[in-house]
C-alpha positions as CSV (number, residue, x, y, z in Angstrom):
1,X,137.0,-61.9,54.5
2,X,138.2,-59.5,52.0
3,X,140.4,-59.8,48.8
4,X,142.2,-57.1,47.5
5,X,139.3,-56.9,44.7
6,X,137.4,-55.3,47.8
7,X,135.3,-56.9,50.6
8,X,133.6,-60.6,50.0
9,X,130.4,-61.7,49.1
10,X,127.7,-61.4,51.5
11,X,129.3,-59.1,53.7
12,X,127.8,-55.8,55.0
13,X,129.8,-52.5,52.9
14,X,130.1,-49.7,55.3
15,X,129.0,-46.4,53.7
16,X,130.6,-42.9,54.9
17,X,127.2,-40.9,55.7
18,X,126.9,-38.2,53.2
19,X,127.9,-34.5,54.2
20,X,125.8,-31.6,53.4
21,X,128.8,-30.0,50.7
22,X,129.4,-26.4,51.1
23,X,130.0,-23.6,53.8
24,X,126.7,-24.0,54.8
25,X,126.6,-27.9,55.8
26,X,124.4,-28.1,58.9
27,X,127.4,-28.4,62.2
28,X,127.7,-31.4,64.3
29,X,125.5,-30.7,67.6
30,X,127.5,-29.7,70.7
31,X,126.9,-31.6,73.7
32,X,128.6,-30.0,77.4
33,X,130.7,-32.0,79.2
34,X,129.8,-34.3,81.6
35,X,129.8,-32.3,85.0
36,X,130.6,-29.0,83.3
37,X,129.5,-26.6,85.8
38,X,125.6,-24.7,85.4
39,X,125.3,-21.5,83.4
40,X,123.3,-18.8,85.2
41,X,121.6,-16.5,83.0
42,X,122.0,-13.1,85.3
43,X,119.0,-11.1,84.2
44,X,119.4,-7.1,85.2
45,X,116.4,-4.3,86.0
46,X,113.4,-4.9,87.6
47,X,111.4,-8.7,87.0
48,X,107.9,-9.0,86.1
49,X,106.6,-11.6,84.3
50,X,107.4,-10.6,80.8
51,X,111.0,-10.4,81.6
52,X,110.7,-14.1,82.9
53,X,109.4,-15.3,79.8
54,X,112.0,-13.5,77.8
55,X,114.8,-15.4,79.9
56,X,113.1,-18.5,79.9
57,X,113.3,-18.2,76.2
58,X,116.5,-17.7,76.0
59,X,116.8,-20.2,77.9
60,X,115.4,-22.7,75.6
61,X,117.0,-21.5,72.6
62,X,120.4,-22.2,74.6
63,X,119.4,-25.8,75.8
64,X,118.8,-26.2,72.2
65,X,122.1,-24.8,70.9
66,X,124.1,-26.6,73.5
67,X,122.6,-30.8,74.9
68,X,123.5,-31.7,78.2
69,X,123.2,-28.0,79.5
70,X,122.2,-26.8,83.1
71,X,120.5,-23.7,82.5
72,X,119.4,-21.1,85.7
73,X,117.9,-18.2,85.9
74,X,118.9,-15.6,88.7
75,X,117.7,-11.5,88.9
76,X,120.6,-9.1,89.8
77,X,117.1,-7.4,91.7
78,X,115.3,-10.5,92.2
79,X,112.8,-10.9,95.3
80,X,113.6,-14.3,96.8
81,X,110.7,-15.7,96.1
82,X,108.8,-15.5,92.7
83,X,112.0,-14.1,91.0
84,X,115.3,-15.8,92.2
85,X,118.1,-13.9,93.6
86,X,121.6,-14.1,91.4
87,X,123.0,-15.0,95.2
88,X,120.2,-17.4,95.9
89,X,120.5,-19.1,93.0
90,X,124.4,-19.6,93.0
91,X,124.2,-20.8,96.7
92,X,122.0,-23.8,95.1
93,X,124.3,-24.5,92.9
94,X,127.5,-24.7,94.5
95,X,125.8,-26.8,97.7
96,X,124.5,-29.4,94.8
97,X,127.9,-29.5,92.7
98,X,129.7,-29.8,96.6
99,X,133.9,-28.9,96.1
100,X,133.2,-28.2,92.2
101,X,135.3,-25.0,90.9
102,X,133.5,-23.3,89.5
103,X,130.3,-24.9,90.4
104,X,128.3,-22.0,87.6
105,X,129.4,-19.9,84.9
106,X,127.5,-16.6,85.4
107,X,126.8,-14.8,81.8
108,X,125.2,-11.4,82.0
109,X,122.2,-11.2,79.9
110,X,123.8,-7.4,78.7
111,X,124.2,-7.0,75.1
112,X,126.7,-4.1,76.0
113,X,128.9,-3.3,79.0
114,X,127.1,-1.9,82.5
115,X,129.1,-1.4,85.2
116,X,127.1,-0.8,87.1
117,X,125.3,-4.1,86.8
118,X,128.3,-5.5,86.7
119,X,129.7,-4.5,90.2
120,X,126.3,-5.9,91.5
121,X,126.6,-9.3,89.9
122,X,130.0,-9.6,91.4
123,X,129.2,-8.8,94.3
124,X,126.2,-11.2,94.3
125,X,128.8,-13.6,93.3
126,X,131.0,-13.1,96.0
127,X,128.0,-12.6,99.3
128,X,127.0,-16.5,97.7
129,X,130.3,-18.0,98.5
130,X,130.2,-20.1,95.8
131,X,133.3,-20.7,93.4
132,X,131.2,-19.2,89.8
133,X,132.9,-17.6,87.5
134,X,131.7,-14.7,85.5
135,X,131.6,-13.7,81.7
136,X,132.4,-10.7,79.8
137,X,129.1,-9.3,78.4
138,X,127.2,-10.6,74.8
139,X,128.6,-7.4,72.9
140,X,130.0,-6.5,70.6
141,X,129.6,-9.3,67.5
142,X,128.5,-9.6,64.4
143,X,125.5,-11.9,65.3
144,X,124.0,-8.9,67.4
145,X,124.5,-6.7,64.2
146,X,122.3,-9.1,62.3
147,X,119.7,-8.8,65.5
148,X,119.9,-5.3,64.9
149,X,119.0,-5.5,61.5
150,X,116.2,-7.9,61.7
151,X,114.6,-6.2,64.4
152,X,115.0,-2.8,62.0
153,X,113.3,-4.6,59.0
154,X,110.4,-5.6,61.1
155,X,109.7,-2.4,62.0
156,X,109.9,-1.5,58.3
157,X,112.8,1.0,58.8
158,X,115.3,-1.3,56.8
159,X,115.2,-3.9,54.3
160,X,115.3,-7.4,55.1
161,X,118.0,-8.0,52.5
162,X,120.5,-5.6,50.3
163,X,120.1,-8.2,47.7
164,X,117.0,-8.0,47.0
165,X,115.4,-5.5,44.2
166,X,113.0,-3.7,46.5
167,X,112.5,-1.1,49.0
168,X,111.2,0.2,52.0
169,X,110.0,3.4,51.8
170,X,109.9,3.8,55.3
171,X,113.8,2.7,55.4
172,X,116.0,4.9,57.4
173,X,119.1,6.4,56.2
174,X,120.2,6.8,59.7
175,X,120.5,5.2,62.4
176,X,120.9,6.0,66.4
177,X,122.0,2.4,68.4
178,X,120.7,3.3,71.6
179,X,122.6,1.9,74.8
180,X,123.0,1.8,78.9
181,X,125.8,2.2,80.3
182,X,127.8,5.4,79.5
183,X,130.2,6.2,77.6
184,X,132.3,2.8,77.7
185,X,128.9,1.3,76.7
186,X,128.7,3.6,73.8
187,X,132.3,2.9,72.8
188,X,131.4,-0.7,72.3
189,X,128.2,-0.5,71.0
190,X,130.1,1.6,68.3
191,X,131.9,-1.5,67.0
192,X,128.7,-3.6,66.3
193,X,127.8,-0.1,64.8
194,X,130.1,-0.4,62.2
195,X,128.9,-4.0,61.6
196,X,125.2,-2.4,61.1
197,X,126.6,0.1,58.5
198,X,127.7,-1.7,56.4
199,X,125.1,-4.4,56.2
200,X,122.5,-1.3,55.5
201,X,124.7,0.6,53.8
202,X,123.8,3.8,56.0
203,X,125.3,5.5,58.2
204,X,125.2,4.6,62.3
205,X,126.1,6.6,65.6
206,X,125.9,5.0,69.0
207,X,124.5,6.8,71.7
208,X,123.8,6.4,75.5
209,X,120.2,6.5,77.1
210,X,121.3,7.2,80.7
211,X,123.7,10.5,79.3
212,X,121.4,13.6,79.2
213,X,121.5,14.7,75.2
214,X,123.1,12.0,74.3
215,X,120.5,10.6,71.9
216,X,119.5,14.2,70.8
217,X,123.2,15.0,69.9
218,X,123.5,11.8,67.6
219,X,120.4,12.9,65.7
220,X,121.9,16.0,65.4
221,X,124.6,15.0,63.7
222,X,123.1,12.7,61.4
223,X,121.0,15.2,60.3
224,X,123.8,17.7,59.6
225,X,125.5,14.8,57.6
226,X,122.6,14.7,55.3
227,X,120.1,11.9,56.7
228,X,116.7,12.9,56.8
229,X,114.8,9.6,58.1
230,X,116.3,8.1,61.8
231,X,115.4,4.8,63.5
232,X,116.1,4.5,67.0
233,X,118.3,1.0,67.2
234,X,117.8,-0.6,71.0
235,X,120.7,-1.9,71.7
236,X,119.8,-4.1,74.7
237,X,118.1,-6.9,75.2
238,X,115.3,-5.6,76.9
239,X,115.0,-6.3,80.5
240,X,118.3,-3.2,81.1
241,X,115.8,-0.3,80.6
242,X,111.9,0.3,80.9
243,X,110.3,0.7,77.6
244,X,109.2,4.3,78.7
245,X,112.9,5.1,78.2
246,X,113.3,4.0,74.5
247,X,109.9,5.6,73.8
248,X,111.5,9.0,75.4
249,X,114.4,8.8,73.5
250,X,112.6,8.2,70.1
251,X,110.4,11.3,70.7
252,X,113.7,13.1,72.2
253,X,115.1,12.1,68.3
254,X,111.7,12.8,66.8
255,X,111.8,9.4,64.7
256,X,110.8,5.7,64.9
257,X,112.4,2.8,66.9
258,X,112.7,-0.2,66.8
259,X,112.0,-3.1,68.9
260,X,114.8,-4.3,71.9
261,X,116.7,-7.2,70.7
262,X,114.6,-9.4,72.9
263,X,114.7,-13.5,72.3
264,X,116.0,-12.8,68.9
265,X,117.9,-16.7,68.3
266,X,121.3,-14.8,68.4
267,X,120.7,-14.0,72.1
268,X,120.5,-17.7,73.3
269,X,123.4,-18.9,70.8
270,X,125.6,-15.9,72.6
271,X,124.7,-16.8,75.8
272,X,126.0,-20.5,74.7
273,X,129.3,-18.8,72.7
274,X,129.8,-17.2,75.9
275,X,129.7,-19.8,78.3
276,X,131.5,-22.7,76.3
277,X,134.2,-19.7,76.0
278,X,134.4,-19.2,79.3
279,X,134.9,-23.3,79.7
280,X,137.4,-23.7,76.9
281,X,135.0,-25.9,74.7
282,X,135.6,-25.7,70.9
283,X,132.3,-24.7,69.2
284,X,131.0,-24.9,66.1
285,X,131.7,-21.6,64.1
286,X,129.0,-19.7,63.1
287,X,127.8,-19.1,59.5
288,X,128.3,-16.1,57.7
289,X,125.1,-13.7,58.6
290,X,122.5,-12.9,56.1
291,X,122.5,-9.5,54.0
C-alpha cells in the first residue's frame, strides 16, 4: 500500500531504466511485423561466388538491423541452380505465404538507378506470378555519401575525418563518382555528389561508365577547374559492373580508384530503410554521419 509520503515499507520501487542522454543514445531495436511479407535482395550482373558472399553479407548486416526478418537472395541472371533465379525465388515465396499480398518486397541491390536492370526485375516479377512488390533503388542518401568517403580514405585518397589535424598526402582534390546506368544514373548519383563535397571539401562530378567519354570528360573538367590529383569514386555496390570496367575507367582518367561500396554497413541498413519504407514501418532515424 502506499501513502502519499510515497510507496510503503518493504515494497519493491520500480526504477525507469536509464537512457543513454544525447543525440546519440543507442535506438530501440526494430523488430518486423509478424507475417510481414520476405524481402528479396535482387542482386544484378553476373553471380560467382564472390558476389554471393557480398549478398549474403548484406544479408546479415540486414537481419541484424531489422529481428524477425525473412531475408532471400535472388540473381536478376541467376542459373536455377547454384544461383537462384529472382523468378524462382519469388515463386517460393508466394506458394509458402499462400493468398499473402504482397507475399516479398523486392529491393534492388543498385546504389543508383538502372533501367535496364530494372525492366528485367519487373519482368521477373511479373513471369513469377506472385503478388511482390518492388522498391525504388538504394540512391541517392547521405549514408551512401559516407560509404563513399570511407571507402576513399581507405584507399588513402581522403581523410578519414575533416576534424582531425592531419593529412593525406595522397588525398585527392577531385573526385569522379563513377556510375551504370546513363545519364538518369548520373543525374542521381550527382545528388549524393553534393553530399561527398562537402564532407571533403573538394570538388565532385558524376560520371557514367557505360557512356563512351564519359569518365574522360569529368576529368577533364576537373582538371581545367584547377584539381590536379582525381580518385575514381565507384558508385555501385559491386556486383553492377566487372572490376575490369572500374580499372578501365581509372586508367581512361589516369588516376587512382577506389574500392566499390561493397558490404560497407550502410548497404544492409539501406536495404532495411528500403524495405520497412516500402511496408510503412516507422524506423529508427539514423544518426548524423561522421565527418
Amino acid at each position: 500500500m502506499s501513502t502519499a509520503e510515497g510507496p510503503a515499507p518493504g515494497l519493491p520501487v520500480r526504477m525507469p531504466r536509464p537512457r543513454q542522454p544525447g543525440r546519440h543514445r543507442r535506438p530501440e531495436p526494430l523488430t518486423a511485423p509478424e507475417g510481414a511479407p520476405a524481402l528479396v535482395l535482387a542482386v544484378p550482373g553476373t553471380p560467382s561466388s564472390a558476389i554471393r558472399s557480398l549478398a549474403e553479407e548484406i544479408v546479415s548486416i540486414a537481419r541484424i538491423e531489422l529481428s524477425g526478418l525473412d531475408p532471400r537472395i535472388g540473381y536478376v541472371d541467376g542459373d536455377g541452380e547454384e544461383y537462384p533465379t529472382l523468378e524462382s525465388v519469388l515463386a517460393q515465396a508466394a506458394t509458402e505465404r499462400g493468398d499473402q499480398a504482397p507475399a516479398a518486397v523486392v529491393v534492388p541491390l543498385l546504389a543508383g538507378p538502372e533501367a535496364s536492370v530494372m525492366r528485367r526485375l519487373r519482368q521477373a516479377v511479373a513471369d513469377s506470378r506472385s503478388a511482390a512488390e518492388v522498391t525504388d533503388v538504394l540512391g541517392p542518401h547521405p549514408l551512401l555519401a559516407e560509404a563513399l568517403h570511407v571507402r576513399l580514405s581507405e584507399a588513402g585518397l581522403a581523410r578519414a575525418d575533416r576534424a582531425r589535424l592531419f593529412t593525406v598526402a595522397t588525398a585527392a582534390d577531385g573526385i569522379i563518382l563513377a556510375t551504370v546506368g546513363g545519364e538518369e544514373a548520373v543525374q542521381a548519383a550527382g545528388v549524393t555528389g553534393l553530399l561527398l563535397a562537402a564532407r571533403l571539401a573538394v570538388p565532385v562530378l558524376a560520371a557514367a561508365l557505360d557512356i563512351e567519354g564519359s569518365v574522360a570528360g569529368a576529368a577533364e573538367q576537373l582538371r581545367s577547374s584547377g584539381s590536379t590529383t582525381l580518385a575514381l569514386a565507384p558508385y555501385v555496390v559491386g556486383p553492377e559492373v566487372a572490376p575490369e570496367v572500374l580499372h578501365d575507367a581509372a586508367k581512361e582518367a589516369d588516376c587512382s580508384a577506389a574500392d566499390a561500396l561493397g558490404p560497407y554497413p550502410a548497404i544492409g541498413k539501406l536495404v532495411v530503410s528500403t524495405y520497412t519504407a516500402s511496408l510503412g514501418i516507422a524506423q529508427p532515424s539514423q544518426g548524423a554521419p561522421l565527418g
